[in-house]
N, C-alpha and C positions, 0 to 999 in steps of 0.2 A: 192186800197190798204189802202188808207187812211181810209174808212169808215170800212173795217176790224181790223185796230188798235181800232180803237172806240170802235165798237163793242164788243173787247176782252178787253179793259177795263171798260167798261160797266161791263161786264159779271163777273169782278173780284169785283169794286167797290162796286157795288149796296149791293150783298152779306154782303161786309163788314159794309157796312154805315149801311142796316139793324139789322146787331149780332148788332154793335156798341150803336142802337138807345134801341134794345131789351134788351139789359143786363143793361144798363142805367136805364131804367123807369121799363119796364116787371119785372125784376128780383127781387126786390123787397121784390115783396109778397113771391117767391117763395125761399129766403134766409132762411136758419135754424134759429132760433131766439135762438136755443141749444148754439151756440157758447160761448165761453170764452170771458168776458167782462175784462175791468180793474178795477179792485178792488178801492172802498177808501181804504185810511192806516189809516183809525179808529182803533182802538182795543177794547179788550173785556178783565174786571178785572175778574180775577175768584177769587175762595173762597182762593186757596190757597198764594194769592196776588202777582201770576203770570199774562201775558196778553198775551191772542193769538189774531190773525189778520186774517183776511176774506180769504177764500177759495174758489177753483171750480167754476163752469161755473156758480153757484148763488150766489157767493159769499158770500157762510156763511161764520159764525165766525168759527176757528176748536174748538176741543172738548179741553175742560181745561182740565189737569192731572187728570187722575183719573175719568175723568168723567165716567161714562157708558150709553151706549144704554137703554131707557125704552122700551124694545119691544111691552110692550100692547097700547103705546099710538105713536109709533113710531119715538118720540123726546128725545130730551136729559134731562140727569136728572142732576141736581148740586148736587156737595158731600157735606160732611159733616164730621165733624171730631169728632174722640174717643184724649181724652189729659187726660195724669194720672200722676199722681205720688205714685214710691214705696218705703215705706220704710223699711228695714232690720235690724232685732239687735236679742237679743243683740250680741255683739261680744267677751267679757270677762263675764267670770263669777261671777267676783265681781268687781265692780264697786267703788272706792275708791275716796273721797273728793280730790281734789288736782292732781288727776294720772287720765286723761281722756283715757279711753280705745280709741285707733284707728281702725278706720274703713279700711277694707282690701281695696288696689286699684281693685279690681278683683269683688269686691262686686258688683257693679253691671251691670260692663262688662263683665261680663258671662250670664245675664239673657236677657232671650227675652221677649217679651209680643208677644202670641199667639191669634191673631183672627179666631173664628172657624164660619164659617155659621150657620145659624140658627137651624139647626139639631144639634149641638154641638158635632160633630164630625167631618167636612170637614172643612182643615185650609184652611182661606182665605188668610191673612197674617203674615207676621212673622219680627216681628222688632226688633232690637236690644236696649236695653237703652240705654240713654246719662249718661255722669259720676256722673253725679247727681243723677239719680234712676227719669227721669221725660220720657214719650213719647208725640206721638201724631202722628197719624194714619190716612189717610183721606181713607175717603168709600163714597160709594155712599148708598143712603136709605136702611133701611132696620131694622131688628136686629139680632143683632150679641153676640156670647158669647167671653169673655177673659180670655186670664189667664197668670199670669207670668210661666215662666219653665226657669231654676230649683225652683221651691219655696222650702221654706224649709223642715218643718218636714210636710211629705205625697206630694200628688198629687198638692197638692193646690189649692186655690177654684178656681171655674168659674164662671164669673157674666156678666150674660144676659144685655146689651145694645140696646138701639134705636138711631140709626142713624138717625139726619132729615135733608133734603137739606140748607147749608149756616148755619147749627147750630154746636156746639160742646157740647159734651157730656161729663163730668169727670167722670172717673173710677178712684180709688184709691188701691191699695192692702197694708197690709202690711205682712210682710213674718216673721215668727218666725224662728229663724235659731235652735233653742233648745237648745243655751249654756244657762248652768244655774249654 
């Protein structure tokens, strides 16, 4: 009876002690190295003077605002910004020493500054002024056309821009409103 206990722990240990020894040393080579690691908490400045932190199983950086996919080279491309300033007048038709004509609050919180892709027809983005008549637009490379809407008297113009990564571009418009 005795050597039948043995024997049936025998039959259970050895089993064990073997998995034990094999996933120990064997296993190893045979671990996915795919796995999710821990990240440093480095960060990364982007253009737009925000910072993202490491990501995914290789722990990239994530993509700053705005960034985009370069599909031809399959890495990431840094934006670049469009910054203008518009100015609008006049606003009275005569202009008198001492009586400054004022400027409407609406002047130019009703205009947008429209970015059209490089066809000059497909809008890319559409931004509002600040109260001042200033923007600033981040894109990724490329060139691109602008225009404010509403401008004043007609359509108003459109003017072709280059975008280059970590640069900024000045666009300026000014708008005749046609009081005279």
């Amino acid at each position: 009876m005795k050597t039948k206990t043995m024997l049936l722990t025998l039959a259970v240990l050895v089993p064990l002690l073997v998995l034990a020894v094999w996933s120990g040393f064997g296993m190893g080579a045979l671990k996915n190295t795919d796995e999710p690691i821990a990240c440093t908490m480095d960060a990364k400045i982007c253009p737009d003077g925000s910072a993202v932190g490491r990501t995914g199983p290789k722990c990239e950086f994530a993509p700053c605002p705005n960034e985009e996919n370069n599909t031809s080279s399959g890495g990431r491309v840094a934006a670049g910004y469009i910054v203008g300033q518009v100015t609008i007048g006049p606003f009275c038709p005569v202009e008198q020493a001492g009586r400054p004509c004022t400027m409407p609050s609406e002047a130019y919180s009703t205009r947008n500054v429209i970015v059209y892709e490089s066809n000059g027809t497909t809008i890319r983005e559409k931004v509002a002024l600040d109260n001042e008549g200033t923007f600033k637009i981040t894109l990724g490379p490329g060139t691109y056309w602008v225009q404010i809407e509403p401008a004043g008297i007609g359509p108003g113009e459109k003017k072709q821009v280059t975008v280059t990564s970590f640069e900024t571009t000045t666009v300026n418009f000014d708008i005749d409103t046609g009081i005279r």
